[in-house]
CHARMM-style PDB file with segment names, atoms N, HN, CA, C and O in Angstrom:
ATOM      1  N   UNK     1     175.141 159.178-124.702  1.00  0.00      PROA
ATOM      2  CA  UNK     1     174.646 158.654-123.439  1.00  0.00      PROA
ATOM      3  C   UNK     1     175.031 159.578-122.297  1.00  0.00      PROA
ATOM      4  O   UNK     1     174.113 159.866-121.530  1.00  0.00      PROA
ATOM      5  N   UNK     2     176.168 160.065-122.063  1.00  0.00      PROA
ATOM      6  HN  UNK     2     176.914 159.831-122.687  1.00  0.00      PROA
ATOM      7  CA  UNK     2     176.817 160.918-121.315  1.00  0.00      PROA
ATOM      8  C   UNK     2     175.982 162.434-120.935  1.00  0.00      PROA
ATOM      9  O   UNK     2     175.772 162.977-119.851  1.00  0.00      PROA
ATOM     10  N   UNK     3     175.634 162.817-122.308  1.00  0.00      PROA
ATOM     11  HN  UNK     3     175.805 162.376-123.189  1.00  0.00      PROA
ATOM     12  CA  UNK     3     174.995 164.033-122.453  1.00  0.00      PROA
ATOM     13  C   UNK     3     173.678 164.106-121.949  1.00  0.00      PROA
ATOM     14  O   UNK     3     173.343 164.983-121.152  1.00  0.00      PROA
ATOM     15  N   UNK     4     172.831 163.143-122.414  1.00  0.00      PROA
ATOM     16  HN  UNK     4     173.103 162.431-123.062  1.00  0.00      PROA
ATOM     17  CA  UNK     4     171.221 162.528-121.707  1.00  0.00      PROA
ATOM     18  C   UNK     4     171.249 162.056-120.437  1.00  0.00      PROA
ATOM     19  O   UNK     4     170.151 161.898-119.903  1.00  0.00      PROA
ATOM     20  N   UNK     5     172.401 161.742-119.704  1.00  0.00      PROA
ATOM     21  HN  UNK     5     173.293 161.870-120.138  1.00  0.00      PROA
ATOM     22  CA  UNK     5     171.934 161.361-118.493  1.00  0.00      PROA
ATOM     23  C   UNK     5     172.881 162.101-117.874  1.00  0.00      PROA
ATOM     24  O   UNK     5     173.294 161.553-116.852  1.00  0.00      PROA
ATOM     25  N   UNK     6     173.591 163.603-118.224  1.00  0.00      PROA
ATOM     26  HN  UNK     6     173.255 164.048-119.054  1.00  0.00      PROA
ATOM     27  CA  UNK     6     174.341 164.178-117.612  1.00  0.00      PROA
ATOM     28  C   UNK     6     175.284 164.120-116.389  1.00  0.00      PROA
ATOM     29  O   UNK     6     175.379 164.723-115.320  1.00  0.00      PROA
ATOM     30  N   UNK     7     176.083 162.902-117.168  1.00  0.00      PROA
ATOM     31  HN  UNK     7     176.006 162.412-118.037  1.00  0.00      PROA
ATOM     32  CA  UNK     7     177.349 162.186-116.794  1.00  0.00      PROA
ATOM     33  C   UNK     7     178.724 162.726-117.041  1.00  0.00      PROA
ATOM     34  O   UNK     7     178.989 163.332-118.079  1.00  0.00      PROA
ATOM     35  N   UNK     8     179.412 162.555-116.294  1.00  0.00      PROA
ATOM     36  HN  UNK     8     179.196 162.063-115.451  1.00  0.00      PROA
ATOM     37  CA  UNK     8     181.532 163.195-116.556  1.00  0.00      PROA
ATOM     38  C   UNK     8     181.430 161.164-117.671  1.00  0.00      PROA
ATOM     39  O   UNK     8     180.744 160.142-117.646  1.00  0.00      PROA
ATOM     40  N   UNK     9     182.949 161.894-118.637  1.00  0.00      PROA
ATOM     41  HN  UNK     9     183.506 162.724-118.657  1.00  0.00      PROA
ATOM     42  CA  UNK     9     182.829 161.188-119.406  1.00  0.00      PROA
ATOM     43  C   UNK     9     183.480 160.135-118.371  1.00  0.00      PROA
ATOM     44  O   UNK     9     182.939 159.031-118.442  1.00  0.00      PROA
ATOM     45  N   UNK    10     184.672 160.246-117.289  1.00  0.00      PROA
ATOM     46  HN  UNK    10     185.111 161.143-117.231  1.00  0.00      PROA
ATOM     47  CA  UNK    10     184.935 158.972-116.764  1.00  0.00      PROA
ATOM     48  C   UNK    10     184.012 157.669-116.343  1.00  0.00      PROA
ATOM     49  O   UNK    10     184.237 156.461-116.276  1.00  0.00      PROA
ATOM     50  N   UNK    11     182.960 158.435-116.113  1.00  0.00      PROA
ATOM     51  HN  UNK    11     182.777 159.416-116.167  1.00  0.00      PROA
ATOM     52  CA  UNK    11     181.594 157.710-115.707  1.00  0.00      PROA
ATOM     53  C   UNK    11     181.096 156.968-116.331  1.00  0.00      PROA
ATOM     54  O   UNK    11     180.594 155.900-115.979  1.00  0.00      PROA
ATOM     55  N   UNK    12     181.169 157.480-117.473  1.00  0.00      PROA
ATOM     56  HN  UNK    12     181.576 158.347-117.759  1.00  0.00      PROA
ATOM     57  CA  UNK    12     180.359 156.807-118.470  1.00  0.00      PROA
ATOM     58  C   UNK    12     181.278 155.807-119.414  1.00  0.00      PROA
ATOM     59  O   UNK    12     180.684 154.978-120.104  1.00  0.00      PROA
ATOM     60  N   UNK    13     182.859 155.882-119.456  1.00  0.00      PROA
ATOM     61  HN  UNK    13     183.342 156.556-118.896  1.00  0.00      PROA
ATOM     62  CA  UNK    13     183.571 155.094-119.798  1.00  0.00      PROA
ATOM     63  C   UNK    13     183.446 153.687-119.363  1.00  0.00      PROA
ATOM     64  O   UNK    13     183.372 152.623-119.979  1.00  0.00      PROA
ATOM     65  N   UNK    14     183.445 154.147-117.580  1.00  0.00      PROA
ATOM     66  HN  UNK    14     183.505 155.011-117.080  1.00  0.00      PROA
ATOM     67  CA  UNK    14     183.455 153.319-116.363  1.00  0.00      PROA
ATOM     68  C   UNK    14     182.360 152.346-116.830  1.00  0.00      PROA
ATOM     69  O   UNK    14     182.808 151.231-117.101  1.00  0.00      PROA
ATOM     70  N   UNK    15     180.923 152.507-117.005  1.00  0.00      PROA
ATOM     71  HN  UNK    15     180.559 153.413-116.785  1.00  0.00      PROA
ATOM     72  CA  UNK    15     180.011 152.197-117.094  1.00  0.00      PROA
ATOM     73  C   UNK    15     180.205 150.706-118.467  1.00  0.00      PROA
ATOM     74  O   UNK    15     180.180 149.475-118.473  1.00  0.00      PROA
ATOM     75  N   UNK    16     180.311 151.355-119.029  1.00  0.00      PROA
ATOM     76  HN  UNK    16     180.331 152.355-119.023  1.00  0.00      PROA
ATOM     77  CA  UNK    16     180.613 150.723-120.880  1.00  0.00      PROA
ATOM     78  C   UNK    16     181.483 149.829-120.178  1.00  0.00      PROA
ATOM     79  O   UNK    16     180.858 148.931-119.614  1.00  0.00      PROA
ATOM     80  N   UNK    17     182.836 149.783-120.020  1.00  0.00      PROA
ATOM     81  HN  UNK    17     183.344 150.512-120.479  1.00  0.00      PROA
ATOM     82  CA  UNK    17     183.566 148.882-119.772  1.00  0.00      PROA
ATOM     83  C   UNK    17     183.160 147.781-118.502  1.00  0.00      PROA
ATOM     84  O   UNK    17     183.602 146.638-118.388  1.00  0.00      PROA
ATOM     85  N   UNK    18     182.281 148.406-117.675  1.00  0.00      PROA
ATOM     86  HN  UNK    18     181.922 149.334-117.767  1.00  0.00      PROA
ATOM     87  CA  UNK    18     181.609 147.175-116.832  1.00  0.00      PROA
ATOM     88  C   UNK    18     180.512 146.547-117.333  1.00  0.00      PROA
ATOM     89  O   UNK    18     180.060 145.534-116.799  1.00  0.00      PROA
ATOM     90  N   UNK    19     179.973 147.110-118.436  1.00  0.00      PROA
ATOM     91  HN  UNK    19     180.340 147.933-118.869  1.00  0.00      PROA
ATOM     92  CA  UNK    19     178.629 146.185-118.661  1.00  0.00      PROA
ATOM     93  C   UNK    19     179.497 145.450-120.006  1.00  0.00      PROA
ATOM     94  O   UNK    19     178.985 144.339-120.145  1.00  0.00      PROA
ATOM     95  N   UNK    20     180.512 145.621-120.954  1.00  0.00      PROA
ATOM     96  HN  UNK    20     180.928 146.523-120.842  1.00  0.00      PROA
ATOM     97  CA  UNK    20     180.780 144.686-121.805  1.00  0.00      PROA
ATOM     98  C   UNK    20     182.157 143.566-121.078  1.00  0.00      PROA
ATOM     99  O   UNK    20     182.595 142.764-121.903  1.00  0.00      PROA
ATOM    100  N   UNK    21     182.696 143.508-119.893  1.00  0.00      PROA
ATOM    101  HN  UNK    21     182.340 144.160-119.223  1.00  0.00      PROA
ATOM    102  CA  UNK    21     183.070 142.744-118.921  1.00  0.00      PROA
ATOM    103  C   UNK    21     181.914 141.763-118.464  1.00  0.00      PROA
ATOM    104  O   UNK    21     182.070 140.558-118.661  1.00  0.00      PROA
ATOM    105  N   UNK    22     180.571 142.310-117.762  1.00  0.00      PROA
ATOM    106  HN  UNK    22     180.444 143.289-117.602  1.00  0.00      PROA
ATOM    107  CA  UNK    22     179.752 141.392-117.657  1.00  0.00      PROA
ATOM    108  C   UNK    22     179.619 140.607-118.750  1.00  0.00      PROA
ATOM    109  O   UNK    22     179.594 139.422-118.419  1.00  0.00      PROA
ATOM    110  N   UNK    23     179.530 140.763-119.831  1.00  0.00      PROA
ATOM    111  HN  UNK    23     179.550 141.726-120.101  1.00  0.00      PROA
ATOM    112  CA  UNK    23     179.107 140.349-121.133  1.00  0.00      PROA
ATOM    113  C   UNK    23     180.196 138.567-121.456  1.00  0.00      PROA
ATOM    114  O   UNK    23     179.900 137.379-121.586  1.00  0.00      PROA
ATOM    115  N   UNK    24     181.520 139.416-121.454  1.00  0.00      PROA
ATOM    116  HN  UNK    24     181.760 140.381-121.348  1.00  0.00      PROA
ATOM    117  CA  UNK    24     182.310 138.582-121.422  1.00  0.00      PROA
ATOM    118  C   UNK    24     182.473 137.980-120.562  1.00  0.00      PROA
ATOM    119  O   UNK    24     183.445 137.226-120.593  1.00  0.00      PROA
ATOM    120  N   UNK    25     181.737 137.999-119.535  1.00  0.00      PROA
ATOM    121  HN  UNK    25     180.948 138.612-119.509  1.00  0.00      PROA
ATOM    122  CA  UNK    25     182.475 136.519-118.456  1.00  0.00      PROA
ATOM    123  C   UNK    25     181.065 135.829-118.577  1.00  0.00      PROA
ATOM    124  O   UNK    25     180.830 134.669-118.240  1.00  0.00      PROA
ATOM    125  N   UNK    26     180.067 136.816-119.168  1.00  0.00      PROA
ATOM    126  HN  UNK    26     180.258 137.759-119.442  1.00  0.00      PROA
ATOM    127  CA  UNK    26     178.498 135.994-119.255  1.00  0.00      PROA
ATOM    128  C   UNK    26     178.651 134.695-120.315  1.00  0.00      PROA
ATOM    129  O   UNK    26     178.027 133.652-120.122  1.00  0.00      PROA
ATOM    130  N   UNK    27     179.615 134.898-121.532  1.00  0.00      PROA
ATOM    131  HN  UNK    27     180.122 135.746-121.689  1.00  0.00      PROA
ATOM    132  CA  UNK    27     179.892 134.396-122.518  1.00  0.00      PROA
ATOM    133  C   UNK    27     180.871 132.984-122.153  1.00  0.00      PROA
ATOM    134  O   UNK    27     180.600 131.785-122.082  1.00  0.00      PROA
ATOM    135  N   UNK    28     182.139 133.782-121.965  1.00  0.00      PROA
ATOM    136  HN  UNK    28     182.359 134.756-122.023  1.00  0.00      PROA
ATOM    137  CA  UNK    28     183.193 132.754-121.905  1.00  0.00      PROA
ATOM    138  C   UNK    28     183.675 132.533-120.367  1.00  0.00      PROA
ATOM    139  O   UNK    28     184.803 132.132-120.078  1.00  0.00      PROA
ATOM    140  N   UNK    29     182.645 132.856-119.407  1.00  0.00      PROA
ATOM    141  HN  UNK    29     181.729 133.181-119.642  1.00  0.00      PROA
ATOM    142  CA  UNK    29     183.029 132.344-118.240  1.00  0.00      PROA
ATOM    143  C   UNK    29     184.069 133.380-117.360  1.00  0.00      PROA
ATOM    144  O   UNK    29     184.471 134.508-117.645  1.00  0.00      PROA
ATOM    145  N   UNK    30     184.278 132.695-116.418  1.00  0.00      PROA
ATOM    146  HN  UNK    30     183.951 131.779-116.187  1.00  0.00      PROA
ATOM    147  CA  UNK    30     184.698 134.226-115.337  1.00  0.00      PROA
ATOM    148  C   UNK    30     186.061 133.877-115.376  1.00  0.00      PROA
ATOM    149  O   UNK    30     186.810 134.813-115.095  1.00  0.00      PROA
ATOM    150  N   UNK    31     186.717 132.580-115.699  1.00  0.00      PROA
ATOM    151  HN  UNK    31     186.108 131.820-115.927  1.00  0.00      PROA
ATOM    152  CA  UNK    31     188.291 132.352-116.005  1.00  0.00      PROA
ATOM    153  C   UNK    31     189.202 133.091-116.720  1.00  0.00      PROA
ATOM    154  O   UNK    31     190.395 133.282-116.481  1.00  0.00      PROA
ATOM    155  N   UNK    32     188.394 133.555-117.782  1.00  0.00      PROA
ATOM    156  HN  UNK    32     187.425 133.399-117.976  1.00  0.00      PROA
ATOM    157  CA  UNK    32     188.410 134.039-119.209  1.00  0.00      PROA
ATOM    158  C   UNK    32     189.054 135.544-118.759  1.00  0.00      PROA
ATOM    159  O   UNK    32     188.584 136.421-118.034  1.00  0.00      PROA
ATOM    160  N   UNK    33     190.893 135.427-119.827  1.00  0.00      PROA
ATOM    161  HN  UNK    33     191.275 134.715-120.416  1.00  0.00      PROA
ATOM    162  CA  UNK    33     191.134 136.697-119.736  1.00  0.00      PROA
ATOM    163  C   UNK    33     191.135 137.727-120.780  1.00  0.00      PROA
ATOM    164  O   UNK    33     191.877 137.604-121.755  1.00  0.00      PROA
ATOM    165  N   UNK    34     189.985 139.211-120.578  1.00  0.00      PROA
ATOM    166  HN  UNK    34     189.383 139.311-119.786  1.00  0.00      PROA
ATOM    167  CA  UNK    34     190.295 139.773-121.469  1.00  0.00      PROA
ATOM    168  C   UNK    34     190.663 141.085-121.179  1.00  0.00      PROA
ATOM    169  O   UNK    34     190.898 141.468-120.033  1.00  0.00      PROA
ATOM    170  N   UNK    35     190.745 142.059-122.548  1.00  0.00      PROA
ATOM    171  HN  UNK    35     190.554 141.749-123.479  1.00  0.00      PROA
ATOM    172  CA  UNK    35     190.483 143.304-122.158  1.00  0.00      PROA
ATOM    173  C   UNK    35     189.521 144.128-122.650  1.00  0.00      PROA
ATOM    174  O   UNK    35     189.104 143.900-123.785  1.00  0.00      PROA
ATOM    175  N   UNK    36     188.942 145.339-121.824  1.00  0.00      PROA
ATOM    176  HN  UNK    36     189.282 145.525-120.901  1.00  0.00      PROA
ATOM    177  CA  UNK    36     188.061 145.833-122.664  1.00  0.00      PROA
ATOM    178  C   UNK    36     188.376 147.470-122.864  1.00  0.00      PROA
ATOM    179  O   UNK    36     188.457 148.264-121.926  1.00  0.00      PROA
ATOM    180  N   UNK    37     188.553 147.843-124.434  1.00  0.00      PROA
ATOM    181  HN  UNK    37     188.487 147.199-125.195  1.00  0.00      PROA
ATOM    182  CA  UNK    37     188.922 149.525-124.223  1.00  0.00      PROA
ATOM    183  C   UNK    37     188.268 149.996-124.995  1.00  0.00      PROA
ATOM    184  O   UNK    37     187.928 149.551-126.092  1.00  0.00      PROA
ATOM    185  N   UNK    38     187.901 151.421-124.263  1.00  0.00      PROA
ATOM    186  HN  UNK    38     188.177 151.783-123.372  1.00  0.00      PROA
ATOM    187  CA  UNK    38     186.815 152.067-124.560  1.00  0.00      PROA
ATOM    188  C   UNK    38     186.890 153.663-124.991  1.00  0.00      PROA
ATOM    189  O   UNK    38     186.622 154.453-124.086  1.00  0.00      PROA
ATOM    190  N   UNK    39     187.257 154.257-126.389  1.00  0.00      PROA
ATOM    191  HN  UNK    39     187.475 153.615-127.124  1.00  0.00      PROA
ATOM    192  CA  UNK    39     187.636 155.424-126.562  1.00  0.00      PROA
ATOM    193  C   UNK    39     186.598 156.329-126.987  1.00  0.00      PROA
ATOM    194  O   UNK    39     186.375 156.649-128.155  1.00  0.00      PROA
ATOM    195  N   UNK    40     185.908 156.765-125.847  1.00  0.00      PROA
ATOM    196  HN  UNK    40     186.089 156.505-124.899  1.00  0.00      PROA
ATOM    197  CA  UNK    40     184.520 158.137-126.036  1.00  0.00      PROA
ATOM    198  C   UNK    40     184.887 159.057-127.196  1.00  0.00      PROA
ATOM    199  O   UNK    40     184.114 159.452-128.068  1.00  0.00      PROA
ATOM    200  N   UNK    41     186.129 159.326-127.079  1.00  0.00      PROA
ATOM    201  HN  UNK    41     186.757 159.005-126.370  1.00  0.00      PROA
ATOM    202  CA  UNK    41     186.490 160.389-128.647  1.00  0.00      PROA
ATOM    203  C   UNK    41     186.050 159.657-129.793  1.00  0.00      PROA
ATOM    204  O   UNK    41     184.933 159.821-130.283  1.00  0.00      PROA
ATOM    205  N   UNK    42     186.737 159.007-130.148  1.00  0.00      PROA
ATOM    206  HN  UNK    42     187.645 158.873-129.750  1.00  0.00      PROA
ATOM    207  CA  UNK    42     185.968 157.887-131.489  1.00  0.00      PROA
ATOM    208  C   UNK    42     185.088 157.453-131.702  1.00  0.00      PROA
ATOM    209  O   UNK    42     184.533 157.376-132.798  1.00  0.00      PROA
ATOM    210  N   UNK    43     184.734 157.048-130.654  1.00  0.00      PROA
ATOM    211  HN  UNK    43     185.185 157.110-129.763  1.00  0.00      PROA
ATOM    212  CA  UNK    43     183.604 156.011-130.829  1.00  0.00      PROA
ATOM    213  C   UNK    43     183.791 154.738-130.545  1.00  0.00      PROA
ATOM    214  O   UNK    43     182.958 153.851-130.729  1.00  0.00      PROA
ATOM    215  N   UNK    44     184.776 154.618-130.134  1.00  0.00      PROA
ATOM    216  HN  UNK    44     185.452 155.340-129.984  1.00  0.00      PROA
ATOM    217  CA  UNK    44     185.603 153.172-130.427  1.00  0.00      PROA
ATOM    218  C   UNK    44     185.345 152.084-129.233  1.00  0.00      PROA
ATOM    219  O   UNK    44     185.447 152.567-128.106  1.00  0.00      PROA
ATOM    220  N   UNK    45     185.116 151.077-129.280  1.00  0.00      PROA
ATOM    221  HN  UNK    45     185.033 150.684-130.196  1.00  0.00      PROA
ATOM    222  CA  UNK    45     185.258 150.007-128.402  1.00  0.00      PROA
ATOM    223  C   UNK    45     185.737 148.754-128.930  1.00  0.00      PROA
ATOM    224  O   UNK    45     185.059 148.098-129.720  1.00  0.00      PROA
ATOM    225  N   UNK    46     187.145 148.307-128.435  1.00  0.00      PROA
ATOM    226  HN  UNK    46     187.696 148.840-127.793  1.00  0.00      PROA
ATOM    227  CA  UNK    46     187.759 147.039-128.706  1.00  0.00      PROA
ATOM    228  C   UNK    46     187.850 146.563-127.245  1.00  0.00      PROA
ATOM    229  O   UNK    46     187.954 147.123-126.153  1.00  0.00      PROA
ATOM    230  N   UNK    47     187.745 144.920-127.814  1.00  0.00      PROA
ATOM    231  HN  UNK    47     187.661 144.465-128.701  1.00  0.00      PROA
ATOM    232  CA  UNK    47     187.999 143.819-126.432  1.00  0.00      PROA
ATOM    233  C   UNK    47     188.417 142.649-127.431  1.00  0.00      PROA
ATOM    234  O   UNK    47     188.080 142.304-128.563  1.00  0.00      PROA
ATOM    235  N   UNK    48     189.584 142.075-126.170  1.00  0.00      PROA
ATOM    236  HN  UNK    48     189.857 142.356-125.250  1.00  0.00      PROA
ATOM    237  CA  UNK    48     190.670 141.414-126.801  1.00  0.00      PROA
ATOM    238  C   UNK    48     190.163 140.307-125.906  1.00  0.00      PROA
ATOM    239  O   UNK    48     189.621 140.512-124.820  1.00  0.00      PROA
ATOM    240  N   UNK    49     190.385 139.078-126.459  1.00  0.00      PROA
ATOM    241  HN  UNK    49     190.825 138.911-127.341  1.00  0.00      PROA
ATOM    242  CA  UNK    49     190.567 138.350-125.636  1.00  0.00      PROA
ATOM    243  C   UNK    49     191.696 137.031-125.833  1.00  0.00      PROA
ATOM    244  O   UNK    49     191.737 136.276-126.804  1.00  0.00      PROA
ATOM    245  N   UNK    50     192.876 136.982-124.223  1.00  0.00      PROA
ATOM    246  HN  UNK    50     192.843 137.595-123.434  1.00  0.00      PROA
ATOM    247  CA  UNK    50     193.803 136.563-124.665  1.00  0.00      PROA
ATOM    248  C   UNK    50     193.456 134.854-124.240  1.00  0.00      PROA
ATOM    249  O   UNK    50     192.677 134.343-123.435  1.00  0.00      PROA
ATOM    250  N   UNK    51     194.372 134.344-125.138  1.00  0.00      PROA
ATOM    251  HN  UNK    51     195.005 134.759-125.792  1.00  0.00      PROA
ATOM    252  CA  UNK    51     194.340 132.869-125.169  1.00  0.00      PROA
ATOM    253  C   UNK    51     195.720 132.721-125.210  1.00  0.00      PROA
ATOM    254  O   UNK    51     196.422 133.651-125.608  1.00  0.00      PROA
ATOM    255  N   UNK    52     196.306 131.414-124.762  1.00  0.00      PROA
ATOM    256  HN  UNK    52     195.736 130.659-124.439  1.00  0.00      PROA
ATOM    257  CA  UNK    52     196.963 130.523-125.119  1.00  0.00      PROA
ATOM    258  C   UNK    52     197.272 129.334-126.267  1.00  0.00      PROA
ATOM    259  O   UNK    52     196.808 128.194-126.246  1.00  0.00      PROA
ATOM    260  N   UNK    53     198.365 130.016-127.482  1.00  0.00      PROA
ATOM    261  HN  UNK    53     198.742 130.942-127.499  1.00  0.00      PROA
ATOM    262  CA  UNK    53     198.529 129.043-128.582  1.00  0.00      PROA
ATOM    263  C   UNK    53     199.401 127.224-127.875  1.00  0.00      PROA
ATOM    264  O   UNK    53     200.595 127.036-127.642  1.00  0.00      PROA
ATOM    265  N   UNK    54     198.321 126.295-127.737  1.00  0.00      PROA
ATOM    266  HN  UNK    54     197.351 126.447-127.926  1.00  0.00      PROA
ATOM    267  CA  UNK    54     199.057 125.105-127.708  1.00  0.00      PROA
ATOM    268  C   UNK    54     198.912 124.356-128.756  1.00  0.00      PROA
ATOM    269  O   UNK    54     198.333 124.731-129.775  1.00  0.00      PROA
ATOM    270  N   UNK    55     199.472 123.131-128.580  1.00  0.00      PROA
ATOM    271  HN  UNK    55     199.942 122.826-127.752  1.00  0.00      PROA
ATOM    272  CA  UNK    55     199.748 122.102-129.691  1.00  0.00      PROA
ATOM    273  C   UNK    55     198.155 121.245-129.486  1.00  0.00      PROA
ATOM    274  O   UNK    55     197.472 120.900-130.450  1.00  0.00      PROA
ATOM    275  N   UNK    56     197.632 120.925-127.530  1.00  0.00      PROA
ATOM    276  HN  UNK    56     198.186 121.205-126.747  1.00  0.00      PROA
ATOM    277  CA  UNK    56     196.804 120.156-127.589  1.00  0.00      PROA
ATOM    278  C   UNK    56     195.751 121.218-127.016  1.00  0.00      PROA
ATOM    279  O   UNK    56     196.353 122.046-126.333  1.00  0.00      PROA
ATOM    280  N   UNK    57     194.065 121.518-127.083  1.00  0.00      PROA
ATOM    281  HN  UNK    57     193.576 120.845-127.638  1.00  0.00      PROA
ATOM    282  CA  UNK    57     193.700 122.351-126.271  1.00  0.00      PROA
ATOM    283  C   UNK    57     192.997 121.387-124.895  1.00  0.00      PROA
ATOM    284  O   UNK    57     192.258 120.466-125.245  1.00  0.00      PROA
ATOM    285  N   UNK    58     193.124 121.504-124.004  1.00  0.00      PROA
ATOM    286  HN  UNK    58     193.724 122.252-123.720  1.00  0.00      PROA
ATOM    287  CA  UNK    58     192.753 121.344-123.189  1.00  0.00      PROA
ATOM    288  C   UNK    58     191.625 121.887-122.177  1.00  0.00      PROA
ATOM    289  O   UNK    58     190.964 121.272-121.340  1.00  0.00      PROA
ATOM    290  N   UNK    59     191.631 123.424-122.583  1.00  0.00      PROA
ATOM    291  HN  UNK    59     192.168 123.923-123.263  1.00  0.00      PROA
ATOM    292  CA  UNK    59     190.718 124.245-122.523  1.00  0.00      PROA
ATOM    293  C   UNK    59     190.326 125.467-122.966  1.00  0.00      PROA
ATOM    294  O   UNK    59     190.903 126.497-122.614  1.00  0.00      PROA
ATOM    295  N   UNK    60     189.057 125.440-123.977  1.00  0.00      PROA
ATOM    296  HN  UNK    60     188.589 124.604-124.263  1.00  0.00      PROA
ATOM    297  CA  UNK    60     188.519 126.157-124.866  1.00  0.00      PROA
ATOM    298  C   UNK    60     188.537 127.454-124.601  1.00  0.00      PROA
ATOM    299  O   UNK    60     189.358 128.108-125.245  1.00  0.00      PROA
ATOM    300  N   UNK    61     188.025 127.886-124.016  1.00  0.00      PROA
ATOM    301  HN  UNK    61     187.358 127.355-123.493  1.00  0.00      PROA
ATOM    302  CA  UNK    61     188.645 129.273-122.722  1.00  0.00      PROA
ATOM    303  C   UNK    61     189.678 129.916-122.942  1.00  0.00      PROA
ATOM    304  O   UNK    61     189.813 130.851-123.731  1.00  0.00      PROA
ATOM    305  N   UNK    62     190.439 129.454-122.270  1.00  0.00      PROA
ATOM    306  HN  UNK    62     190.330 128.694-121.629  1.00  0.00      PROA
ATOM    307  CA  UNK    62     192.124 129.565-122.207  1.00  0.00      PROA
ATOM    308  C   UNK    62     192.885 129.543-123.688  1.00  0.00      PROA
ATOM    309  O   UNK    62     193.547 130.436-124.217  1.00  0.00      PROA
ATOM    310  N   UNK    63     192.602 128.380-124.108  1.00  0.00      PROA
ATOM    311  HN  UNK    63     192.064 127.655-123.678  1.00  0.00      PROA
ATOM    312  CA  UNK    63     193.617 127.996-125.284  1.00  0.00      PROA
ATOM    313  C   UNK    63     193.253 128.166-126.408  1.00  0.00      PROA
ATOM    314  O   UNK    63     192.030 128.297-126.372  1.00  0.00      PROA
ATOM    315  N   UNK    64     193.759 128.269-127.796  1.00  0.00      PROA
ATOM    316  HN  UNK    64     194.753 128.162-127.826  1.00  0.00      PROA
ATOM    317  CA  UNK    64     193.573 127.967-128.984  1.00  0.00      PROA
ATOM    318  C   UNK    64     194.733 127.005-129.831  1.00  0.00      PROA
ATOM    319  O   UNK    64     195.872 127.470-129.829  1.00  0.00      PROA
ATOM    320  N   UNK    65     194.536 125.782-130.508  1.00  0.00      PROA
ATOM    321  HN  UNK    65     193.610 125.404-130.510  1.00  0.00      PROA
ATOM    322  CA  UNK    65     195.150 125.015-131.547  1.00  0.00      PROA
ATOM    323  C   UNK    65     196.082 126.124-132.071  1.00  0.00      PROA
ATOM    324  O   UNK    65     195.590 127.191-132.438  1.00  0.00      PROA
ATOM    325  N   UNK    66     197.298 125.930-132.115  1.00  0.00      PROA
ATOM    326  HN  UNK    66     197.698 125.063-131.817  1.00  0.00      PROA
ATOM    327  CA  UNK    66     198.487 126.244-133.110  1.00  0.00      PROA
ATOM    328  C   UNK    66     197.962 125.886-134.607  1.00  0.00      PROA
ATOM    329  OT1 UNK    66     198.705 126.043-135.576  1.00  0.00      PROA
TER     330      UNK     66
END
């Protein structure tokens, strides 16, 4: 992508990590905390998303059942 639209790779990192952010708050809402990382050498893109282990959930979002 970088190369075809003759982009610096920060740019294009930049880019990736704001459109799969939209994604995730499109999904699980804008409360919702995650992360998104993006390694142009590899190929690689991981996104985490953190929750809270409780006993009761209260909110799906946030929490996950122990």
């Amino acid at each position: 992508m970088a190369r075809e639209k003759r982009m610096d790779k920060t740019s294009s990192i930049g880019i990736v990590e704001d459109l799969f952010s939209m994604m995730m708050k499109k999904k699980y809402g804008l409360e919702a905390r995650f992360d998104v990382v993006v390694n142009m050498d590899k190929g690689d893109i991981e996104i985490f998303l953190l929750k809270e282990i409780v006993e009761t959930v209260t909110d799906p979002v946030l929490q996950m059942q122990r």
